[in-house]
C-alpha positions as CSV (number, residue, x, y, z in Angstrom):
1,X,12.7,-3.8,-20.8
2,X,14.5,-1.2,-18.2
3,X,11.8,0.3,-15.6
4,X,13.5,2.5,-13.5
5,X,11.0,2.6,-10.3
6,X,10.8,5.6,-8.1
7,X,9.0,4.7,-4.8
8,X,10.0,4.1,-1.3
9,X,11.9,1.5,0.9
10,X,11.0,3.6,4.3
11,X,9.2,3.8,6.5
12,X,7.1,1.1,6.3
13,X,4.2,1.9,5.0
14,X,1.5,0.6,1.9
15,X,3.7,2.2,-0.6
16,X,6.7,0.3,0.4
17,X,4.8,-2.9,-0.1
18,X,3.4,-1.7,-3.0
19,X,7.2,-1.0,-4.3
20,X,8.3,-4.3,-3.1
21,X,5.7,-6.3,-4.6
22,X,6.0,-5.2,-7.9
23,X,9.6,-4.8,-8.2
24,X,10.0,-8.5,-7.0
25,X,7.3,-9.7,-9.9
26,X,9.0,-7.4,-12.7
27,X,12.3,-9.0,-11.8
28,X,10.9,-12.5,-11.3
29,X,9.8,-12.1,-15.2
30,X,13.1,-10.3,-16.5
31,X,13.1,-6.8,-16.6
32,X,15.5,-4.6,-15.6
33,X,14.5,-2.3,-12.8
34,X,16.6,0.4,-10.9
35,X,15.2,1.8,-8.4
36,X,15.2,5.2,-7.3
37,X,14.4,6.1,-3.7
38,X,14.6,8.6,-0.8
39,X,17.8,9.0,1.5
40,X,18.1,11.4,3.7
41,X,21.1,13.8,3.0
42,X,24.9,13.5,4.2
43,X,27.4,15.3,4.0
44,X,29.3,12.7,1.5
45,X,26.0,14.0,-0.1
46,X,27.3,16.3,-2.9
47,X,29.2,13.2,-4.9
48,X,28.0,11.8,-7.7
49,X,25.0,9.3,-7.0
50,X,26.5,6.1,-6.5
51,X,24.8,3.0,-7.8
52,X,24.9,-0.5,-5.7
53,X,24.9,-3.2,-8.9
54,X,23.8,-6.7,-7.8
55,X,21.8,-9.6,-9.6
56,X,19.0,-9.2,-6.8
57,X,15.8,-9.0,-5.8
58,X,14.5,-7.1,-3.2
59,X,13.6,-9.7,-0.3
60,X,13.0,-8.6,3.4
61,X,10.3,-6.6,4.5
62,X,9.3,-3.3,5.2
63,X,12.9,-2.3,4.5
64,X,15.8,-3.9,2.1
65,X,18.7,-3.8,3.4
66,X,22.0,-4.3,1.2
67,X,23.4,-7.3,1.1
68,X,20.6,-9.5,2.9
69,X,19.2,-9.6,-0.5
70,X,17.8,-13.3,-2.2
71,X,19.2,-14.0,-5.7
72,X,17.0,-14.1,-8.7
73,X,17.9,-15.4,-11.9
74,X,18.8,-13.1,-15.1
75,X,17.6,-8.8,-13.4
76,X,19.9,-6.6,-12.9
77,X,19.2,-4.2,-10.1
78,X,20.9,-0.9,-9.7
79,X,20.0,1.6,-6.5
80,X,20.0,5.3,-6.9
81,X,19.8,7.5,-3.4
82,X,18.0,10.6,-4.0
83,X,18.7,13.3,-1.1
84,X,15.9,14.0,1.4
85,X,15.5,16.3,4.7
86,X,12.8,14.5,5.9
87,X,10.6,11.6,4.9
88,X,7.8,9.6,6.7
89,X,5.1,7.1,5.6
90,X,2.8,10.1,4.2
91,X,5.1,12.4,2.9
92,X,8.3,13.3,1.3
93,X,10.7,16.5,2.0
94,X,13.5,16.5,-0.7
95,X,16.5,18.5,-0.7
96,X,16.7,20.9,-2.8
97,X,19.8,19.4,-4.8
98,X,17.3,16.2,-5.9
99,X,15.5,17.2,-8.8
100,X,19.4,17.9,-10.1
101,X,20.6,14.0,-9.0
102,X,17.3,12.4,-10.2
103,X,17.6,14.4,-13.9
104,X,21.6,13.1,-13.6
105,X,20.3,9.3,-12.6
106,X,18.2,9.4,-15.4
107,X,20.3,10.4,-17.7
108,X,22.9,7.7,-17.5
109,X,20.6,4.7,-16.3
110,X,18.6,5.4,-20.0
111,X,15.5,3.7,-18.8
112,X,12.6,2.5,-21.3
113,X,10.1,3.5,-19.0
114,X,9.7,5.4,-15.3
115,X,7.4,4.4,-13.0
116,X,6.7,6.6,-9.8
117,X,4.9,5.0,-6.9
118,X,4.3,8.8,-5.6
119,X,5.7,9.6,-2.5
120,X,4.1,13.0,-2.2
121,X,7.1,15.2,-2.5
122,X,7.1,18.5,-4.7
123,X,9.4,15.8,-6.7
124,X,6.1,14.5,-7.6
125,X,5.1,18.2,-9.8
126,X,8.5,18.3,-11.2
127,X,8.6,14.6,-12.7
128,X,6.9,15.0,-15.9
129,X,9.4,18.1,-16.9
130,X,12.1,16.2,-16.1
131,X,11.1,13.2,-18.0
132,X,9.4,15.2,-20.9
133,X,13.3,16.4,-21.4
134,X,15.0,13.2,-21.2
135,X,12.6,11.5,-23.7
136,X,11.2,9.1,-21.1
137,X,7.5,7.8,-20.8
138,X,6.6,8.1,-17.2
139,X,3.7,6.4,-15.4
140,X,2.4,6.9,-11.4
141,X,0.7,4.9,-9.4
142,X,-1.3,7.5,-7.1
143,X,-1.9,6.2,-3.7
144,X,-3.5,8.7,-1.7
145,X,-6.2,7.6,0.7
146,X,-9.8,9.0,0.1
147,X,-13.6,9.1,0.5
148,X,-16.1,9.0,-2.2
149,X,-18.1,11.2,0.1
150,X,-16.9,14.5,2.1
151,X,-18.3,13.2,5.2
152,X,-15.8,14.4,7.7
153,X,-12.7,16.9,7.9
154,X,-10.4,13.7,6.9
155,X,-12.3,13.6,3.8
156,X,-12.4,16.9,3.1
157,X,-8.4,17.3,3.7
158,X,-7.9,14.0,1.4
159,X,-10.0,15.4,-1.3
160,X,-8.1,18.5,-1.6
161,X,-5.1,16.7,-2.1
162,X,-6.4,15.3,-4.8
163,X,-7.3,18.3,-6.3
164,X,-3.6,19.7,-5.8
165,X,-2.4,16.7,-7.7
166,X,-4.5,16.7,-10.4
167,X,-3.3,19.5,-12.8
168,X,0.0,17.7,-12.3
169,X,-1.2,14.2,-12.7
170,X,-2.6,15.3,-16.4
171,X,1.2,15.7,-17.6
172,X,2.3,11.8,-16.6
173,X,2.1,9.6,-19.6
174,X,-0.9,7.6,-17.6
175,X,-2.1,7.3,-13.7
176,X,-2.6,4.1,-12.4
177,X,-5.4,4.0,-9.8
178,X,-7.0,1.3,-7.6
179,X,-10.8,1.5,-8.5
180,X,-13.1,2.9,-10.9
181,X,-14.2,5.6,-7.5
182,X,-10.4,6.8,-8.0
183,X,-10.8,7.1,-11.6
184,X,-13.7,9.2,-11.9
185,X,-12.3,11.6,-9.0
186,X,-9.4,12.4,-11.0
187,X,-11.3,12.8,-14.4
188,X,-13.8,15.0,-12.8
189,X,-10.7,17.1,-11.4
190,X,-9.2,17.3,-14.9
191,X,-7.1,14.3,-15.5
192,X,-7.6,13.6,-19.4
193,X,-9.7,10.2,-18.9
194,X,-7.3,7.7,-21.7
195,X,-4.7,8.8,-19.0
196,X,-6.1,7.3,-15.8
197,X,-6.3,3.8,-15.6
198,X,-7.3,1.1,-13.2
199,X,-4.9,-1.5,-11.7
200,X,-6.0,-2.6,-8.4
201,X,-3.7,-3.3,-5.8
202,X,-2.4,-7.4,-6.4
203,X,-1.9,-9.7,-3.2
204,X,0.8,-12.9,-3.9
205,X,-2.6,-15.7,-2.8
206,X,0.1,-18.3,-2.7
207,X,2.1,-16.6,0.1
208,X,-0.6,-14.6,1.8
209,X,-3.0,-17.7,1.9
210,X,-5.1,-19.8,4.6
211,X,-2.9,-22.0,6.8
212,X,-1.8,-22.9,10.4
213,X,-0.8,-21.0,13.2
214,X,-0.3,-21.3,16.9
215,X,-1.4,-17.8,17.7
216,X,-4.7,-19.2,19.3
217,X,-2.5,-21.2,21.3
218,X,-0.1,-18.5,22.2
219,X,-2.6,-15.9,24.0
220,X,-5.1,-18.3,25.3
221,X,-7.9,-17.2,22.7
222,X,-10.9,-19.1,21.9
223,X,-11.6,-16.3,19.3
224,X,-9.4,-13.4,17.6
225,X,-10.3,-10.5,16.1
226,X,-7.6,-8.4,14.0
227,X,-6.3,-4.9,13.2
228,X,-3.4,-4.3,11.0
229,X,-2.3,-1.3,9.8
230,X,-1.4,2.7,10.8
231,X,-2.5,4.3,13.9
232,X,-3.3,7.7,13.0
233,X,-6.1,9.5,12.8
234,X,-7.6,8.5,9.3
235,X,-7.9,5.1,10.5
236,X,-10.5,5.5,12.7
237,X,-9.0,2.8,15.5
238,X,-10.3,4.5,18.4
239,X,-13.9,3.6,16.9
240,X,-13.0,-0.2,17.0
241,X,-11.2,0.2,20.5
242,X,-14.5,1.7,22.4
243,X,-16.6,-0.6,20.6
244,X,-14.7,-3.6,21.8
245,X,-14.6,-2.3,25.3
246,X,-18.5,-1.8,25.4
247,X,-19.3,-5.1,24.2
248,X,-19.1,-8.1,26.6
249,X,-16.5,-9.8,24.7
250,X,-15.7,-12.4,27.1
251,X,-12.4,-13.7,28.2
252,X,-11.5,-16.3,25.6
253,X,-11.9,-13.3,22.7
254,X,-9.3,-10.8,22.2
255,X,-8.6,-7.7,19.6
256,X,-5.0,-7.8,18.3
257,X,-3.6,-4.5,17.2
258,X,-0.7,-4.7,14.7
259,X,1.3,-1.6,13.4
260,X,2.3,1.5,15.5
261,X,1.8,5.0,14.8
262,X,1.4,8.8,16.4
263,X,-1.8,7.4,18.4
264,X,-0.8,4.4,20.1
265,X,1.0,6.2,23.4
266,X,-2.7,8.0,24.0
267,X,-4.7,4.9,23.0
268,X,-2.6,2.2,24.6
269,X,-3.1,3.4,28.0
270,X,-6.6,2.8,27.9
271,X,-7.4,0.0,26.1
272,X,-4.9,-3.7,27.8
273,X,-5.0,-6.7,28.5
274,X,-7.8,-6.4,30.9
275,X,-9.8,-5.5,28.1
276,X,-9.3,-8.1,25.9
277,X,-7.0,-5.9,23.9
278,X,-3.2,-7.0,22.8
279,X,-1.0,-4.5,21.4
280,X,1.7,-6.4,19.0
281,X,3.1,-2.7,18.2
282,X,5.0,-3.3,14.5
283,X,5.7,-6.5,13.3
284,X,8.6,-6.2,11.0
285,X,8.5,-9.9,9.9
286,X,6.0,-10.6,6.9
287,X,6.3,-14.3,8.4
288,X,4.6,-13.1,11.5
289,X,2.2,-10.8,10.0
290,X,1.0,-14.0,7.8
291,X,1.4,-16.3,11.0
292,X,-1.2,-13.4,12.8
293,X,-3.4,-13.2,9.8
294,X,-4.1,-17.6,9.5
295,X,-4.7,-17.5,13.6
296,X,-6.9,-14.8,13.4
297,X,-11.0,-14.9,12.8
298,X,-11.8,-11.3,11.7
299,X,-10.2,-8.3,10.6
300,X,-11.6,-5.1,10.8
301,X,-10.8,-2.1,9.1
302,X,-12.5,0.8,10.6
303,X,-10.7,3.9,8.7
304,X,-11.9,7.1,7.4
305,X,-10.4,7.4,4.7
306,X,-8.5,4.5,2.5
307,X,-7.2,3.7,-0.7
308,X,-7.6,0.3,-1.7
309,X,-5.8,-1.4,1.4
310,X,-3.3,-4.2,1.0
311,X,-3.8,-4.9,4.8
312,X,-7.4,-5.9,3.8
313,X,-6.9,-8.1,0.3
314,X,-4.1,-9.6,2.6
315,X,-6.7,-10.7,5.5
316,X,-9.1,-11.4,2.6
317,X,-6.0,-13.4,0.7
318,X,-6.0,-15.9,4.3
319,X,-9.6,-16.7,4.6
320,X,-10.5,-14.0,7.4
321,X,-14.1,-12.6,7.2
322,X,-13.6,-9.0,6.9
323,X,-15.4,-6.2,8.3
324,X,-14.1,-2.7,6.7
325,X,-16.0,0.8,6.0
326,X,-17.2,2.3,2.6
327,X,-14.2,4.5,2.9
328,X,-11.7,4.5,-0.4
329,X,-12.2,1.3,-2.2
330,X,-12.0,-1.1,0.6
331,X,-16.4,-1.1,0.2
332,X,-16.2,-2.2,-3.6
333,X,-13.4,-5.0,-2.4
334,X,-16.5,-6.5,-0.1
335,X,-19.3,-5.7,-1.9
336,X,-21.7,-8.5,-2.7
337,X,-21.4,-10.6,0.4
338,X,-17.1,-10.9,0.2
339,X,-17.6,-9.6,3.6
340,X,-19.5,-6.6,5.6
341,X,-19.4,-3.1,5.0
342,X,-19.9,-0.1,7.5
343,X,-20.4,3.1,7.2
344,X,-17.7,5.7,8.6
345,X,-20.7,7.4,10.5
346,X,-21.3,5.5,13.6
347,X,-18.5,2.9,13.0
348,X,-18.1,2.0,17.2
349,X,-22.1,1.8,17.1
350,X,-22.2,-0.7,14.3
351,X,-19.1,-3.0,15.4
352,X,-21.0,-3.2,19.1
353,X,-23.5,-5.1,17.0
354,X,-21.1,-6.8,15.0
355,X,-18.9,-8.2,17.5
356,X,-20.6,-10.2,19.5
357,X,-22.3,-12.2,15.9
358,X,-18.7,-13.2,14.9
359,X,-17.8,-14.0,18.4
360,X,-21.4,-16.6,18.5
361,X,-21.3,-17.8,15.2
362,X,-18.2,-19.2,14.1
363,X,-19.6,-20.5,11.1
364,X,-20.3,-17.3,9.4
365,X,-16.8,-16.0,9.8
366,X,-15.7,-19.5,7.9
367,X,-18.2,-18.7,5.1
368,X,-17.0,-15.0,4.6
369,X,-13.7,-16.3,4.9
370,X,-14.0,-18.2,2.1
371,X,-15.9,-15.8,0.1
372,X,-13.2,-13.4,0.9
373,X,-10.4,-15.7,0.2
374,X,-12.3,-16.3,-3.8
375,X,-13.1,-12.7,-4.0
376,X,-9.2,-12.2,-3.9
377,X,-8.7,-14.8,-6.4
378,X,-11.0,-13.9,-9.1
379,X,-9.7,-9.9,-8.9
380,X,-6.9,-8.9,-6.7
381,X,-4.0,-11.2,-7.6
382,X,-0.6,-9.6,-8.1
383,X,0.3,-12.1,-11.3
384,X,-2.9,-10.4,-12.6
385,X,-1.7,-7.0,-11.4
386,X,1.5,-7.1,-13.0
387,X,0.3,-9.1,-15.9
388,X,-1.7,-5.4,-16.7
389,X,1.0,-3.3,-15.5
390,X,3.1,-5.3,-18.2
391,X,0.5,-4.4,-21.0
392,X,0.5,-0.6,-19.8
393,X,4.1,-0.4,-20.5
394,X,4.0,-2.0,-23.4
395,X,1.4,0.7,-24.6
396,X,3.3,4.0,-23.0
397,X,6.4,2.7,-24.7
398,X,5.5,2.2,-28.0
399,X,3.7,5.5,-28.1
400,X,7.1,7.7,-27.4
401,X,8.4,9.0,-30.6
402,X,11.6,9.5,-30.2
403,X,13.3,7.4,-27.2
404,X,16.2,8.7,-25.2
405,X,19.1,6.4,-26.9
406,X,18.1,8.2,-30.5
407,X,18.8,11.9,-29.0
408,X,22.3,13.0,-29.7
């Protein structure tokens, strides 16, 4: 089968591991996939899109460059630059000439089946037209963070975007979505429920797994607590950082903050080393990021507003106990004792609690570790993920009538 894949190779972000992750599995178990992404415009620009044809699979993270790619047996990948005037890890700005080059791309790559990882571009609205006349199913995944709850403007602003998708969501073939909380926000919103279906977010357990690492060894830690991810305001990381500097930590624990963001040069500042407090800024090597993960003893996840987070089932995936808020899906991942789950009222009150029972009692953050680490395994797998995204296509495809190579 041909997917061709419309997602994101930058910034980094949860949708370009999303896009990565999948794309790698489809191709590790023969299909063809082309994938369609985001570029920003040139002046070469107004030629025909060119395609870069390789027997490939997409290999470095966050980003994929040409010709650093790993060889994979049998897939052949082709690469379509859609025009852009702006992009970033939450949104999308298109030009206006890329509706034209994706209907083109389309058109000659005569694709079984398109699958959009949403980028949240007006592309997004436009899709199902554009598909609809090509004779092409088309399936999304829709990523947008949310809460179950309008409990805060964050919320509220998350919720409306739903509410902006939705109309347009109802024209895609099917939706995949992460949890069942997803799924019954988009059917109340109008999304015909046989179209919304849920496909959680998969984590590779063999990669992402429990193992050593000198990171202890490296700062000089006795304990080490974890956040990975965005800093932006949805996140909530200036909850965890007061928390952490009102709670006598001592000075064999530190709080490692991975990933960068429009908050760290005002949080920075006030939160260093003399706090306990390491900033590791973006980590660009998913070696590292695993290496960080296995030296680590808690990850904490303090946001607002979430989907389902692969930063989480990846911490989960490596035996960390994990501490993360009802926010999104991330509460159903840890529900039942898989780890602890806070509230987004009063997170930095509930982690000053928190903190210092990890920090006493090692052997409760080896026992959610381990529960964590078999929660992942019985649901959140990505051989089980694609295994049902393979059954999903199956389904979309035989249900078109008439498929693009039988139109004239």
């Amino acid at each position: 089968m041909h997917v061709a894949w419309l997602g994101k190779k930058s910034p980094f972000c949860g949708n370009v591991t999303y896009s990565r992750e999948v794309t790698n599995t489809l191709l590790d178990r023969g299909y063809q996939v082309s994938f369609l992404h985001f570029a920003p415009d040139a002046a070469s620009s107004e030629r025909r899109p060119e395609w870069t044809l390789s027997n490939t699979r997409w290999n470095r993270a966050p980003v994929w460059p040409l010709g650093s790619e790993q060889l994979t047996s049998g897939a052949l990948t082709q690469e379509v630059s859609l025009p852009c005037l702006y992009k970033s890890q939450i949104y999308t700005i298109p030009t206006l000439r890329s509706s034209k080059v994706l209907m083109e791309s389309l058109r000659q790559l005569q694709p079984d089946i398109v699958h959009a990882s949403l980028t949240l571009s007006p592309l997004d609205f436009v899709l199902p037209e554009i598909c609809a006349d090509l004779g092409l199913p088309l399936v999304a995944t829709f990523h947008p963070p949310f809460d179950r709850k309008l409990r805060n403007l964050t919320s509220g602003t998350q919720h409306l975007m739903y509410q902006i998708y939705a109309p347009f969501l109802a024209h895609y073939d099917r939706v995949i979505v992460f949890s069942q909380i997803q799924r019954d926000l988009l059917i109340r919103l109008g999304v015909p429920t046989a179209k919304v279906i849920v496909i959680p977010n998969g984590v590779d357990v063999i990669k992402y797994s429990p193992g050593s690492s000198c990171l202890k060894t490296e700062l000089n830690a006795e304990r080490i607590f974890v956040y990975q991810g965005r800093l932006a305001l949805e996140k909530n990381v200036e909850a965890l950082l007061k928390a952490w500097k009102k709670t006598d930590m001592g000075r064999q624990s530190h709080l490692v903050i991975v990933g960068d963001g429009p908050l760290m040069t005002s949080l920075q500042p006030y939160y260093g080393a003399e706090d306990g407090v390491i900033w590791f800024g973006f980590v660009e090597d998913e070696g590292r990021r695993i290496e960080i993960l296995r030296g680590a003893d808690v990850f904490i996840l303090p946001s607002l507003v979430e989907g389902l987070s692969l930063s989480l089932l990846e911490a989960m995936a490596c035996g960390l106990a994990c501490v993360a808020t009802d926010a999104g899906a991330d509460g159903e991942v840890l529900e039942s004792g898989a780890g602890v789950v806070l509230k987004t009222h009063g997170v930095a009150s509930q982690l000053q609690t928190l903190l210092p029972l990890f920090q006493d009692h090692p052997e409760l953050t080896t026992l959610l570790g381990q529960k964590a680490r078999q929660r992942v395994l019985e649901r959140y797998t990505l051989n089980r993920n694609i295994t049902q995204v393979e059954e999903l296509y199956a389904e979309v495809v035989q249900q078109q009538p008439i498929p693009l190579r039988s139109r004239a």
